[in-house]
C-alpha positions in Angstrom: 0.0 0.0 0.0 2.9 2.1 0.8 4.6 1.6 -2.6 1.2 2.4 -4.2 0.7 6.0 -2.6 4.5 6.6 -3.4 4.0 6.5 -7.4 0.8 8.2 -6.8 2.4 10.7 -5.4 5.3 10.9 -8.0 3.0 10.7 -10.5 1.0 13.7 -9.9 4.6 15.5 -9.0 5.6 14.7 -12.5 2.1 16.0 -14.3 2.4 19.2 -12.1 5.7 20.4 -13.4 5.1 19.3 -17.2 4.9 22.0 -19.1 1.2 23.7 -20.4 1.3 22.4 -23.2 1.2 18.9 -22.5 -2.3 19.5 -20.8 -3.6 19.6 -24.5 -1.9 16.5 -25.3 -3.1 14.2 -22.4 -6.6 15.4 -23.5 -5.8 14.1 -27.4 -4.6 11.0 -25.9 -7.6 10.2 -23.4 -9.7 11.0 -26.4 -7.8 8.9 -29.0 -8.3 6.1 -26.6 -12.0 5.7 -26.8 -11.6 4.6 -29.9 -8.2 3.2 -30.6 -5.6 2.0 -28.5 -2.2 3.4 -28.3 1.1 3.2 -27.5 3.9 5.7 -26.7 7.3 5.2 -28.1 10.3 6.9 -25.9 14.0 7.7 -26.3 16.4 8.8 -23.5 19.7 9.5 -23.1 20.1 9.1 -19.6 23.6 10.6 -19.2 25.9 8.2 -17.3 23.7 6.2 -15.2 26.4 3.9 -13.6 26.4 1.8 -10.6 29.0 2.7 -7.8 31.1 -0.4 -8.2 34.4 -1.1 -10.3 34.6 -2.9 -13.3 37.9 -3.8 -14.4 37.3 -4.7 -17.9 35.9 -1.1 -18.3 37.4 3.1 -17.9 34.5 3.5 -15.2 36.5 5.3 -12.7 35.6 8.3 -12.4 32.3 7.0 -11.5 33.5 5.4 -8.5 33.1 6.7 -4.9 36.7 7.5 -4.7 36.5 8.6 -8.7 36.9 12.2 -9.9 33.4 12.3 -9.7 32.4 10.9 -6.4 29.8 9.0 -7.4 28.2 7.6 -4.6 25.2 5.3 -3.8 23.2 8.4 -3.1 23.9 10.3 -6.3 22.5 6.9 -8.0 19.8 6.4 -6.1 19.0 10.3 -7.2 19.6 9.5 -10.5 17.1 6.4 -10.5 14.7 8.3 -8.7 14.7 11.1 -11.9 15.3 8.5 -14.5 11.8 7.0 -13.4 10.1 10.4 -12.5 11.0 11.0 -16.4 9.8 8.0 -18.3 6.4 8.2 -15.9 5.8 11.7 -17.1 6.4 11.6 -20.5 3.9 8.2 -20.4 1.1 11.5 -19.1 -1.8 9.3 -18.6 -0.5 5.9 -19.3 2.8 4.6 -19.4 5.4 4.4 -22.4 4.8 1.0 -23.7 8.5 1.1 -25.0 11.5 2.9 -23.8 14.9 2.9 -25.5 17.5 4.4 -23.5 21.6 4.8 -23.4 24.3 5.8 -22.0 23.5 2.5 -19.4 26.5 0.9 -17.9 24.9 -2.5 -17.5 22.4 -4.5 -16.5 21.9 -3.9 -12.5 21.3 -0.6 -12.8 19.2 -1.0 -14.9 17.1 -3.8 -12.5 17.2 -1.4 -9.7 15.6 0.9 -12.1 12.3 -1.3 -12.9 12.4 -3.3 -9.5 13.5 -0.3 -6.7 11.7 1.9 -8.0 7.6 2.7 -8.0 8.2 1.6 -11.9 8.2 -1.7 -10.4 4.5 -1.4 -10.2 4.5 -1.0 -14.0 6.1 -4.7 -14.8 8.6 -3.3 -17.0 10.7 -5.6 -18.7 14.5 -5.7 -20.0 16.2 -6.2 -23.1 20.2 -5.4 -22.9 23.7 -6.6 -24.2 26.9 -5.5 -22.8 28.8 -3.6 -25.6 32.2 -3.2 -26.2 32.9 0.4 -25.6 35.4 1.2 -23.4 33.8 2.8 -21.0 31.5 0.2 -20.2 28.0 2.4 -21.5 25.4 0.4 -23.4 21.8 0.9 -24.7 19.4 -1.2 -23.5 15.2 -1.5 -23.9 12.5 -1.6 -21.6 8.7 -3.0 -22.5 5.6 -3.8 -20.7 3.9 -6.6 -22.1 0.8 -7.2 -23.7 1.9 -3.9 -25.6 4.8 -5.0 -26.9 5.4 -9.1 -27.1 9.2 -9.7 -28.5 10.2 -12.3 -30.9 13.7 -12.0 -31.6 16.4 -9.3 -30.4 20.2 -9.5 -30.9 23.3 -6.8 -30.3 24.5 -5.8 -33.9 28.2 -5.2 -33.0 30.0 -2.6 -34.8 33.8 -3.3 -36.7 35.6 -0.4 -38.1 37.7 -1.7 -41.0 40.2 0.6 -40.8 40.8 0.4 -37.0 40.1 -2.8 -35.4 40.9 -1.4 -31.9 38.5 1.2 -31.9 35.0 0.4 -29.9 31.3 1.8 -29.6 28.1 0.7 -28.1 26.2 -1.8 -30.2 23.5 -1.5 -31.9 20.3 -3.3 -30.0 17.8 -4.4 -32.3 14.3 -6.4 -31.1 11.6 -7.9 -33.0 8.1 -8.1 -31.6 4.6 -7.8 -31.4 3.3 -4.1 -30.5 -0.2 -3.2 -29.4 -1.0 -7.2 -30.5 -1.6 -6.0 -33.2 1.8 -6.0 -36.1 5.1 -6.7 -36.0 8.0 -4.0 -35.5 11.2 -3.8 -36.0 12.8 -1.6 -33.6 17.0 -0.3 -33.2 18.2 1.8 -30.0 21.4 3.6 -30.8 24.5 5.8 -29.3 26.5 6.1 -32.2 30.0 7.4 -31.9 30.7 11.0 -30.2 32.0 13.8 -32.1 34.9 13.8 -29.5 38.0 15.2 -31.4 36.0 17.3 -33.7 32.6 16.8 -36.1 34.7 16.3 -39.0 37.1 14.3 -37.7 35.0 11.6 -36.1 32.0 11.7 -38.6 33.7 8.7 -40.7 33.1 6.4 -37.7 29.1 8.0 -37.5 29.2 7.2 -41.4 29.8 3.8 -41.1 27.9 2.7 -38.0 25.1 4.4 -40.1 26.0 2.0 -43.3 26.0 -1.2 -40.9 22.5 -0.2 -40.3 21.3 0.5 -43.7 22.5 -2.5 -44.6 20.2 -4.3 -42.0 17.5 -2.1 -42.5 17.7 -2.8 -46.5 17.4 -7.0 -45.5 14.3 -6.3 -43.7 12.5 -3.8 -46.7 13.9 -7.2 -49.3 12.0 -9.5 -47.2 8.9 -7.3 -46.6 8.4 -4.2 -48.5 5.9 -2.8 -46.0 8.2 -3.5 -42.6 7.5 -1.6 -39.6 10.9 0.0 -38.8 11.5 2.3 -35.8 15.0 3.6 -35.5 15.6 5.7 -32.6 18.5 7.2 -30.2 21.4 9.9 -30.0 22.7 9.7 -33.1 25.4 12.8 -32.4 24.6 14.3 -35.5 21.5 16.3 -36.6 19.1 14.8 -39.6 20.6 16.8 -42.0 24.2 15.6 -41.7 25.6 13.1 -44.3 25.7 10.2 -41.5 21.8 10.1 -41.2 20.8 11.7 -44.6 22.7 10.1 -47.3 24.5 7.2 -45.6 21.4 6.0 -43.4 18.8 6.8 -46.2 16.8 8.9 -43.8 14.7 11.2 -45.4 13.8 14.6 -44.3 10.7 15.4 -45.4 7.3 12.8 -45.8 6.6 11.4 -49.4 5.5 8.0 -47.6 7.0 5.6 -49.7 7.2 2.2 -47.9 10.5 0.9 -48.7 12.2 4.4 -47.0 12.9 6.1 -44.0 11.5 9.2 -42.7 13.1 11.3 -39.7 10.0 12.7 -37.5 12.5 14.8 -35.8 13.0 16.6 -39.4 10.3 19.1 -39.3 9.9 22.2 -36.9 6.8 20.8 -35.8 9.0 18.8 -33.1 10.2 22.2 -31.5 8.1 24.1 -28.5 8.3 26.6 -26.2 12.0 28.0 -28.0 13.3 24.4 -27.3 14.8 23.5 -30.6 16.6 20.3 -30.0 17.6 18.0 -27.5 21.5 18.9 -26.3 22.9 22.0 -25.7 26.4 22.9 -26.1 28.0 26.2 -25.8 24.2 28.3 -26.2 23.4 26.2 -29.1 20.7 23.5 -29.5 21.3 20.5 -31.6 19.0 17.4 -32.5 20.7 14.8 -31.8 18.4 12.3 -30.1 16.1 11.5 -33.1 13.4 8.6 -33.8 13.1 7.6 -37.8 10.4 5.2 -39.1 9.6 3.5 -42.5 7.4 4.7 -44.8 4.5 1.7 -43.7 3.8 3.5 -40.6 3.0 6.7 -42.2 0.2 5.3 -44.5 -3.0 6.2 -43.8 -4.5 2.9 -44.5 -2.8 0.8 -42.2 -3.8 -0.3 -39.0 -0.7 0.4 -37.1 0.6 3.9 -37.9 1.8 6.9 -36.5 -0.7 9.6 -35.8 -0.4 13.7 -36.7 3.1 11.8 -38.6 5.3 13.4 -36.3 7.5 12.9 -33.1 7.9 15.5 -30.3 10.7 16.7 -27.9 9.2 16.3 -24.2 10.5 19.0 -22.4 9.1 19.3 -19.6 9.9 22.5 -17.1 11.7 20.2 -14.7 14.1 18.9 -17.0 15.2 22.8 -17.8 17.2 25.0 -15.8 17.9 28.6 -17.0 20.9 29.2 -19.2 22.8 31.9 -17.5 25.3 31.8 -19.9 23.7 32.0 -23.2 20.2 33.2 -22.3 17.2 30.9 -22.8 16.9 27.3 -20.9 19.3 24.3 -20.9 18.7 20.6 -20.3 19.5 19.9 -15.7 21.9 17.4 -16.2 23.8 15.7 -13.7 27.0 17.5 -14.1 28.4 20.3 -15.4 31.9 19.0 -15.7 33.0 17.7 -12.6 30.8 19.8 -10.7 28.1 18.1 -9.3 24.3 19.5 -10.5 22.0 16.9 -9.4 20.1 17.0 -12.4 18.3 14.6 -14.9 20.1 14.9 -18.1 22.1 16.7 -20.3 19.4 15.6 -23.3 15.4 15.8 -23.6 13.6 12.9 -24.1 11.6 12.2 -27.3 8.7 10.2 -28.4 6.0 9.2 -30.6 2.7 8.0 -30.8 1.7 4.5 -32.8 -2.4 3.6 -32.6 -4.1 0.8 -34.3 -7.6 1.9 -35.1 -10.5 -0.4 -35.6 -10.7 -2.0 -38.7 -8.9 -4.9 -40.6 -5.2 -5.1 -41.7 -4.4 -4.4 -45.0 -0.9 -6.0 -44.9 1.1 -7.9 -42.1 4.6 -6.6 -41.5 7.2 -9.4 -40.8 
């Protein structure tokens, strides 16, 4: 009973500091359910949600008790406690049936996020592969069955040709069931930082996007009408070569099935002056980004994305003001060393799938 009044409690927190103009979207969505049902779709980058304990195979020390960073079972319990304040608020009225999420060093954390938490009263499940990177981050996927019943998932690990020493998080991809209703194809990325300079490390972007084309082209041979959803921080923005010409992802809708569309492409996605999802140096960029095929964005299909556009959730408690360049900022957890006790240094994003009432056309495999 105790546990119960807690997420009430954090709940109704969560809806209080979300920003006006969610109010109007809760409304759509209680409406849309009378006669459809739906399921919300959510990316986070949750900025270096570690545990406090070493791993030696992995540069984690700075997020040690005795790191750089003094990162202590307090600070992570903090960070748990926002992490799940988050994915409950952008749910509004009913949970995310899918959450894709990175910068996640493993799989405990990410259990003391679904089970020590009030999300534990939400039955969240976990999908997860260690990945190779050296600093021991992955991206991982949580679900909540019946909305989403997997098939098949796998960690699509990525090779550089040129380098074989060089690392980055895997690609995750699942298979499965959504809204019991069509099959989806879904991939949760972090591709490669732009550490060292855009230019310099866009070739490694470039090819982790061609390792995905490639597997996205597979799926749109065997099925021309596959459900794709790509989504994560892709550290470019939609326009850059990477995600434009090397991924195939197109910026603006002609909703042809066998392409990919980038909902985070139009200004439709931006709000309240918050025009993208990280800022660095007084300038937003759009780097956390969800991409669908073309089969979603028909109008005849059962399962499809409504309004054919994602959103930035940006809610005001994930904000703090900017007192350097003017405007608001992402509350992260650190501003270098320097301890903030924020959320994130990125907003969340999401979308909307419903299937409405009346027979499939096609079945996506």
């Amino acid at each position: 009973m105790r546990r119960k009044v807690v997420i009430f409690i954090f709940v109704i927190d969560c809806l209080t500091y979300s920003a006006h103009s969610y109010a109007q979207s809760a409304h759509t969505l209680t409406a849309a359910k009378a006669e459809a049902s739906l399921a919300r779709l959510m990316f986070y980058n949750a900025e270096n949600l570690f545990d406090i304990q070493d791993d030696s195979l992995t540069n984690d020390e700075e997020f040690l008790p005795a790191g750089m960073r003094y990162w202590t079972y307090r600070k992570l319990e903090q960070k748990l406690t926002h992490l799940y304040k988050t994915i409950v608020a952008v749910g509004t009225w009913q949970p995310p049936a899918i959450v894709g999420l990175c910068e996640i060093e493993n799989k405990y954390v990410l259990q003391r996020l679904v089970e020590d938490t009030p999300l534990q009263q939400l039955q969240y499940q976990i999908i997860h592969y260690d990945s190779p990177d050296k600093r021991g981050i992955d991206v991982a996927l949580l679900y909540r069955e019946p909305d989403f019943i997997p098939m098949a998932h796998e960690a699509i690990h990525i090779h550089f040709p040129h380098n074989r020493y060089k690392t980055t998080r895997d690609i995750l991809y699942a298979k499965g069931i959504l809204l019991q209703t069509d099959t989806v194809h879904l991939f949760i990325n972090h591709w490669p930082s732009r550490w060292g300079g855009q230019q310099a490390s866009a070739p490694a972007r470039n090819h982790v996007a061609d390792v995905l084309h490639k597997k996205v082209d597979s799926l749109f041979t065997a099925n021309s009408q596959a459900n794709i959803i790509i989504m994560g921080d892709f550290n470019d923005a939609p326009e850059d070569p990477s995600l434009q010409s090397h991924l195939g992802a197109k910026l603006s809708i002609e909703e042809k099935e066998t392409a990919l569309y980038n909902m985070m492409g139009t200004k439709d996605t931006a709000s309240q002056g918050i025009v993208g999802t990280h800022k660095y140096q007084g300038q937003w960029h759009m780097f956390d980004q969800i991409i669908v095929s073309g089969a979603l964005l028909q109008e005849n299909r059962r399962l499809r994305i409504p309004g054919k556009r994602a959103q930035i959730f940006n809610a005001d408690f994930l904000l703090q003001d900017d007192l350097t360049y003017m405007g608001k900022k992402p509350f992260r957890t650190y501003t270098g060393y320097q301890y903030q006790g924020g959320f994130s240094d990125h907003l969340p994003v999401f979308i909307d799938l419903t299937t409405l009432p009346f027979p499939l056309t096609h079945k996506g495999e």
